[in-house]
C-alpha positions in Angstrom: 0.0 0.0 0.0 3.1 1.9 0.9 4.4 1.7 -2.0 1.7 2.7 -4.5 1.5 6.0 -2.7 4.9 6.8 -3.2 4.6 5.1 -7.4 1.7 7.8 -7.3 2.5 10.6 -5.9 5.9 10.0 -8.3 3.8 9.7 -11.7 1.6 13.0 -10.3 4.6 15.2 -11.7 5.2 13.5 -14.6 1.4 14.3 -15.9 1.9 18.1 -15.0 4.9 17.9 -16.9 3.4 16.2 -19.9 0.5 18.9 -19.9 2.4 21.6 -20.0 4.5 20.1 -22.7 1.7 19.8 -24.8 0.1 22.9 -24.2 3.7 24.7 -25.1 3.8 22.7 -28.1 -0.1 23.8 -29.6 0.7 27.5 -28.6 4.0 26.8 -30.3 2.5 25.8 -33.8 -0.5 28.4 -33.4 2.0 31.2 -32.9 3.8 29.7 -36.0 0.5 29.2 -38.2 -0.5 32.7 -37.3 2.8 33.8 -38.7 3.0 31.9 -41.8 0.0 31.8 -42.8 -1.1 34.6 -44.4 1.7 34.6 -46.7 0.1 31.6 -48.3 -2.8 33.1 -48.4 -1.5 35.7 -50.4 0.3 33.6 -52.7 -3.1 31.4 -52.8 -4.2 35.2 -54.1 -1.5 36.1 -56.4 -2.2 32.2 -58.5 -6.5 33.5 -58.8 -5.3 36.6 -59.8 -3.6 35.4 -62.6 -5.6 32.6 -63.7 -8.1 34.9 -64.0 -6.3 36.9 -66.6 -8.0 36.6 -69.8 -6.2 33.4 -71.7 -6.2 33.9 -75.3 -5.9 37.8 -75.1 -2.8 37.9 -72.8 -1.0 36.2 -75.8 -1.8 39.9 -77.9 -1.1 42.1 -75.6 1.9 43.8 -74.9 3.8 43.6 -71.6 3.4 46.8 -70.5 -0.6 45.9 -70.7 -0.2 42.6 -68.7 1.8 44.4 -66.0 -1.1 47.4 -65.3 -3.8 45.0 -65.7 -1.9 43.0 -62.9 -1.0 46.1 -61.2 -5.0 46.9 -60.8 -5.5 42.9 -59.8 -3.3 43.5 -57.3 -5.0 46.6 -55.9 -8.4 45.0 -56.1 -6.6 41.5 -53.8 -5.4 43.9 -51.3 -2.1 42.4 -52.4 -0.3 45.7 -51.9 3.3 44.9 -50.0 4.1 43.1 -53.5 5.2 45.4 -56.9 4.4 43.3 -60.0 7.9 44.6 -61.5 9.4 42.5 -58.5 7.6 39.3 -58.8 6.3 38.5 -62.1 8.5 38.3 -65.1 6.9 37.8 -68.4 8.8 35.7 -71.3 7.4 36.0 -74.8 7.8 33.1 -77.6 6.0 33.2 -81.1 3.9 31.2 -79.8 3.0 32.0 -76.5 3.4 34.2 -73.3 5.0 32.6 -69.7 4.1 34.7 -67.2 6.0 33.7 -64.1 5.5 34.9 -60.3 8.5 34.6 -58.0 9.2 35.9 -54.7 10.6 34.9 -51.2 9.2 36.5 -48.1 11.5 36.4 -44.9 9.5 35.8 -41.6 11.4 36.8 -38.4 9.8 34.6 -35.7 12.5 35.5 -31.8 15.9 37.4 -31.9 18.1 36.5 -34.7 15.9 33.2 -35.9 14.0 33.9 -39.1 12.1 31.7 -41.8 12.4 31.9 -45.7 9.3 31.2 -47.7 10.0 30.8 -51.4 6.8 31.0 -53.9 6.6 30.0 -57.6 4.7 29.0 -60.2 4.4 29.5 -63.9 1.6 30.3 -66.4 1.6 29.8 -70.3 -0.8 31.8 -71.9 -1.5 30.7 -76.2 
């Protein structure tokens, strides 16, 4: 009887502990989430922004056109921190038009610790 008071009172500390690990460790990934986040959430954005450029007209026009039609896409998303100069690039073939969107955001999370997000993807437009 002794002796599962003791084994009890023993294991009582070791639950505390394993709480409080846990509860560090969802606060830990919420704080994280909350930072991250929205930067995919603008990159989500950025991707419905430009599949909702007009396909076969994109091809015709010129890239000073794609970038202020982008530019006022952009305004409309609430997509302001980025400059379309910065992140698209637009390549140009006989045949088609590549519009491209990279760009790398740098989070700093606690003193000199930060995280590097790198987005990219690629449209061809005929």
């Amino acid at each position: 009887m002794l002796n599962r008071l003791i084994n009890k009172r023993k294991q009582d500390g070791a639950v505390s502990l394993g709480i409080i690990i846990i509860i560090a460790a969802v606060v830990g990934f919420i704080w994280l989430s909350l930072r991250l986040v929205p930067h995919y959430i603008d990159f989500e954005t950025m991707k419905s922004v430009m599949e909702d450029l007009p396909g076969p007209q994109v091809h015709e026009m010129d890239k000073r056109a794609i970038r202020t039609s982008l530019e006022k896409r952009f305004k409309i998303n609430n997509l302001r921190t980025f400059k379309v100069r910065d992140v698209v690039k637009i390549e140009r073939t006989s045949k088609n038009t590549v519009v491209s969107i990279a760009y790398e955001v740098r989070e700093p999370l606690m003193f000199n610790i930060d995280i590097v997000l790198s987005f990219e993807d690629q449209y061809t437009y005929a």
